[in-house]
N, C-alpha and C positions, 0 to 999 in steps of 0.2 A: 504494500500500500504506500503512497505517496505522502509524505509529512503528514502521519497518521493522524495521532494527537491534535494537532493545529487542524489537518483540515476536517476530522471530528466539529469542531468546535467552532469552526467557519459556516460550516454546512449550518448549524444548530444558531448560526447569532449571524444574520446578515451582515450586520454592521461591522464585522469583521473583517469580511471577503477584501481582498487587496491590500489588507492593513498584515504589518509584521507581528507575528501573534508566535508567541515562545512562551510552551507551557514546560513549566516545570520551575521551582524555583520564582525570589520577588526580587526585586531591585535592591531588598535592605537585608535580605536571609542571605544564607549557606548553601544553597542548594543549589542543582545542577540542573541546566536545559534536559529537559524528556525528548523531546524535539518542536524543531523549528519551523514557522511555514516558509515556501520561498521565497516572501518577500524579505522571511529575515535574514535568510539564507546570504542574501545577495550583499548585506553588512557584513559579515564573518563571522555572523552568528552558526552552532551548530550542538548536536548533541552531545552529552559532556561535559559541556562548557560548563564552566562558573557562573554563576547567574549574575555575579557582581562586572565580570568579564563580560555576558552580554548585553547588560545595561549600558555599560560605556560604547560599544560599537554599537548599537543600538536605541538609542534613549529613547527616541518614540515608538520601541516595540509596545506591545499590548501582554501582558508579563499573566500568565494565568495558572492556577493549580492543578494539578495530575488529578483528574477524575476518572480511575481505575476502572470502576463498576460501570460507567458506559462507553468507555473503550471498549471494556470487557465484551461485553452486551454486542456492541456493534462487530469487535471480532468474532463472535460466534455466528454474526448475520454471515459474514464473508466465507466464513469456514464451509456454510450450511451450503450457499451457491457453488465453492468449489467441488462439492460434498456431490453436485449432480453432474459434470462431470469426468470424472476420475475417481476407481475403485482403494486405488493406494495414494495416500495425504501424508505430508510427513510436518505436521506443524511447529516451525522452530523457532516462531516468537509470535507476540500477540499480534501479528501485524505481515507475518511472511511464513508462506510454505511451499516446500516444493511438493510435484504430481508425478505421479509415474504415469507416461499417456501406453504403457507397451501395452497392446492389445484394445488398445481404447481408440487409436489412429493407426492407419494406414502408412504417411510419412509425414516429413516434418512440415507438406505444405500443408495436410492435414493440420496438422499441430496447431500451427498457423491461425488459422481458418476457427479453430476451436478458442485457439487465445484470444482472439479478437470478437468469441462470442461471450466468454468470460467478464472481457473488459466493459462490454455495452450491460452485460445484467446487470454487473456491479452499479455502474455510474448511473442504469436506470432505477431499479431498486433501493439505492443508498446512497446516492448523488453523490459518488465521491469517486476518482481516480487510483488506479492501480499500474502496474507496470510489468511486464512480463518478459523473462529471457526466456530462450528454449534452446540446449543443446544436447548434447548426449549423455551429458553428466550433471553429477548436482554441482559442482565449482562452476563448471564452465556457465552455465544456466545462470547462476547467482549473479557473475560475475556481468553476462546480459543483459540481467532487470534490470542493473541499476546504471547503463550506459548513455541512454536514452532519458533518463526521468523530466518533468513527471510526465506521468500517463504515457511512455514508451513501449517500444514490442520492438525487443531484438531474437531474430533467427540466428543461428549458428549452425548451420549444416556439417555432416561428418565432412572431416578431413580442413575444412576452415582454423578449427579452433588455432591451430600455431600461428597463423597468418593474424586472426584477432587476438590473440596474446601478446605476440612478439611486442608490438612497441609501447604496451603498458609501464608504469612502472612496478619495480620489484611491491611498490609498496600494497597491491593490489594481490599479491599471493596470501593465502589463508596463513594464519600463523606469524607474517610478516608485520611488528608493528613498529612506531619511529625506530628505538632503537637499532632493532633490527635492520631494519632501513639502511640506517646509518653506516651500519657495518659494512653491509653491501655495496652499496655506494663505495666506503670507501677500498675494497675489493675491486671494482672497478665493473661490480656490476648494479646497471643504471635501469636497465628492463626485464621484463621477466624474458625478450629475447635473447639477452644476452646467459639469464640463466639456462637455458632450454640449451644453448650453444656450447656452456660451457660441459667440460668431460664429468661424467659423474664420478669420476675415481678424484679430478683435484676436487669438486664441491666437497665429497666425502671428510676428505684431508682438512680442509680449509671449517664444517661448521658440524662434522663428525655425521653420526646417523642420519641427523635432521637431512642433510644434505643429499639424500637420496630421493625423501618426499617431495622435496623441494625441486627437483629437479624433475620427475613425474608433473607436479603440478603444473611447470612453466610448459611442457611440452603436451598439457590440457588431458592427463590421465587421472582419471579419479574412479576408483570400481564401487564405493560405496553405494549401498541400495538406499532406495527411499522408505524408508521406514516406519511406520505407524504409529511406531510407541515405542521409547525407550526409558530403559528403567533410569530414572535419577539419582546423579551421582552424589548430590550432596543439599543439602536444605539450609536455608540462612536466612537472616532478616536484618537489617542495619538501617542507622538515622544518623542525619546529618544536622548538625545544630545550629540556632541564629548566631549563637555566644559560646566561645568554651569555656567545656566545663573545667573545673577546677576539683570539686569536693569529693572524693571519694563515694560517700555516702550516696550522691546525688547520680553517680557512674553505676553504681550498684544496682540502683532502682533501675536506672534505663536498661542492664544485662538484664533484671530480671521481668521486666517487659520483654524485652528479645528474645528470654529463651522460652517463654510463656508460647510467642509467636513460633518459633522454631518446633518446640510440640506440639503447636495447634496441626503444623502442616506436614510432621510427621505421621500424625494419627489421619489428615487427612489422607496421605498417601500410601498406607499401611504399611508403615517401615519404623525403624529402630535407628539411633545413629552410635556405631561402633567408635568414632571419635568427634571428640569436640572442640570447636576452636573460636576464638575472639579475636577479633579485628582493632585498632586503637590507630587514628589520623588525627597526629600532633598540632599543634599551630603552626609548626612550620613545615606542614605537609608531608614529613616522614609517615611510614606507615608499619607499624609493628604487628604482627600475628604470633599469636603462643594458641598451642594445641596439645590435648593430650588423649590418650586412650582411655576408653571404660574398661574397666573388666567382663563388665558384659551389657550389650548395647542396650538403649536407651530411648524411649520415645515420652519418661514423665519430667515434666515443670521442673520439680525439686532436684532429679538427677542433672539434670544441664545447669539449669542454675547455680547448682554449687561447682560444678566442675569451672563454669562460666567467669565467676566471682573468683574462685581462686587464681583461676589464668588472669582474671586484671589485677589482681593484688600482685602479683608476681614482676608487673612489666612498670620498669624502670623512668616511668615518663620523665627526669630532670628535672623538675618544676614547673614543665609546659602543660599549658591548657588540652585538651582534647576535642576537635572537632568533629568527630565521628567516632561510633560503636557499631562495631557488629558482634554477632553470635552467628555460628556455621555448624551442622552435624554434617559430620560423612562416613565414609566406609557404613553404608545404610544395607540394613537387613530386614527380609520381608518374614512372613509367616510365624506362627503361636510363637510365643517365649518360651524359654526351658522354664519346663517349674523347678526349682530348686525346695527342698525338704528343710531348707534353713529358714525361708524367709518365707514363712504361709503368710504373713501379711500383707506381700507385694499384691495379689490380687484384689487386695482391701483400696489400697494404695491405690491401684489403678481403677477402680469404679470411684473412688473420690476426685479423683482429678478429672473423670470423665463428666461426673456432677458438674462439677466447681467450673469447667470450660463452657457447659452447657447454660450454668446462669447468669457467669458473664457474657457469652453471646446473645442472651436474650436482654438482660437487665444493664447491660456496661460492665467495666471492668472492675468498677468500685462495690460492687454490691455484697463481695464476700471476698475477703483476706486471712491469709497464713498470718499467724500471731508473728513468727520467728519477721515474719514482711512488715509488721507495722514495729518493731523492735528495730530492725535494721535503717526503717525508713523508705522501705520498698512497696510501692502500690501493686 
């Protein structure tokens, strides 16, 4: 989809339309562009960015908050149209996925022919723009949609891909980001032509394994299938603050909001997390992570949270403020827990936490608290 977010939100407020509209983040917060329309685009505004960063190239954007639930909402409309058709969907964020058309089309004028009926339901039914690659693979396809935008349709026929690759830059290979970049460049390679060119035995030498992949990619190989469903590798929740924090106390609280969060979405996913880790983005934008193993994995409140709080008690901040928190579970495991003949209480444990999540989703967060929460100063 085309500057999802913004044009969400253009569609829904006339007065928008042609105006530079950057949601995510305010002129006077911490927080980061979700994305930008292209009028803000055309400033140097873009996703990522600092919001304080976009307001300055920016000042007369239209600065707006992340409204998740109808995103959500309107991804599910887009999902439901690509749903009619193509049998295999492989959805890899709220706003892009790729199709498997093999057995759905004839060839790629077909394809063709079909992308361009995709693009007319969308913009009829949801008055919004989409963009579409089509090649043989998921890189090369990706790499497509987004040649043209907005509302583009690039074809890539077999045997093209090296000739549309070649005078890219490196920085457009998966995996490739600035630094990366950087390196390359200063290797003396400037395209992914030149990678495709070079021998894989020096790439090999020169950036070790990676350099094999990499080398596959610039000369447009990728076998990965389009996939349905994949299991997730890890769960996490993080906030970014108007002020940093200073007070311990006050860090605490926010972990155990996080890992509250990080349960919630493990149970929704029916997974466990074998380790856990905390995220810490200083004032002067360092970034620390401590993580450590359960003994045996995890998906309640109290299990993360203590793991959670000890890893921030552990990390060295120097007397700087903290501008971000996260909480992460991973190495996740699905299916029944081991009962263990030691602790017949953990089944107790887990129907209370199932309670206690069930009446803060109905009644808010504040309606019932752990004593040990309101001692520490934890909501």
């Amino acid at each position: 989809m085309d500057a999802f977010f913004a044009a969400v939100e253009q569609r829904d407020r006339p007065e928008l339309r042609g105006k530079p509209v950057i949601v995510g983040g305010t002129p006077r917060s911490r927080g980061v562009v979700s994305t930008a329309s292209y009028e803000a685009r055309r400033f140097g505004v873009h996703s990522a960015m600092p919001a304080a960063t976009a307001v300055r190239r920016c000042p007369q954007g239209v600065f707006l908050p992340v409204d998740g639930a109808k995103y959500h909402a309107v991804s599910e409309q887009v999902m439901a149209i690509l749903a009619r058709h193509a049998r295999v969907i492989e959805q890899v964020s709220i706003d892009e996925a790729f199709l498997d058309l093999t057995g759905v089309v004839p060839d790629f004028a077909a394809a063709g022919e079909l992308a361009r009926q995709i693009k007319r339901e969308i913009r009829r039914e949801l008055r919004l723009t989409a963009s579409v690659g089509i090649a043989g693979n998921k890189y090369v396809a990706k790499l497509a949609s987004d040649l043209r935008k907005p509302d583009g349709l690039v074809v890539i026929r077999p045997g093209e891909a090296g000739g549309f690759l070649a005078p890219l830059p490196v920085g457009r290979l998966w995996g490739v980001g600035p630094k990366t970049e950087k390196r390359l460049q200063a290797l003396g390679l400037r395209t992914i032509g030149d990678i495709a060119r070079t021998p894989v035995a020096r790439l090999s030498a020169l950036l070790g394994a990676w350099g094999d992949a990499l080398h596959e990619l610039a000369r447009g190989i990728d076998d990965r299938p389009v996939e349905t469903y994949r299991e997730p590798k890890s769960v996490s929740s993080e906030t970014t603050f108007a002020e940093d924090l200073y007070e311990v106390t006050e860090m605490r609280r926010v972990v155990g909001d996080l890992s509250r969060e990080v349960a919630r979405r493990l149970r929704d996913a029916g997974a466990r997390a074998r380790t856990i880790a905390v995220k810490l983005r200083l004032a002067d934008f360092r970034t620390i992570t401590r993580q450590s193993s359960l003994a045996e994995a995890a998906d309640r409140v109290e299990a993360i949270r203590r793991v959670a709080c000890r890893l921030l008690d552990e990390v060295d901040r120097g007397g700087q403020g903290v501008r971000l928190l996260g909480v992460r579970g991973s190495g996740l495991e699905s299916g029944p827990p081991q009962l263990s003949l030691f602790d017949p209480q953990r089944e107790k444990r887990a129907q209370l936490e199932q309670s206690l999540a069930y009446l803060k989703g109905r009644f808010g967060d504040g309606v019932v608290r752990w004593a040990r929460e309101i001692e520490e100063g934890i909501r």
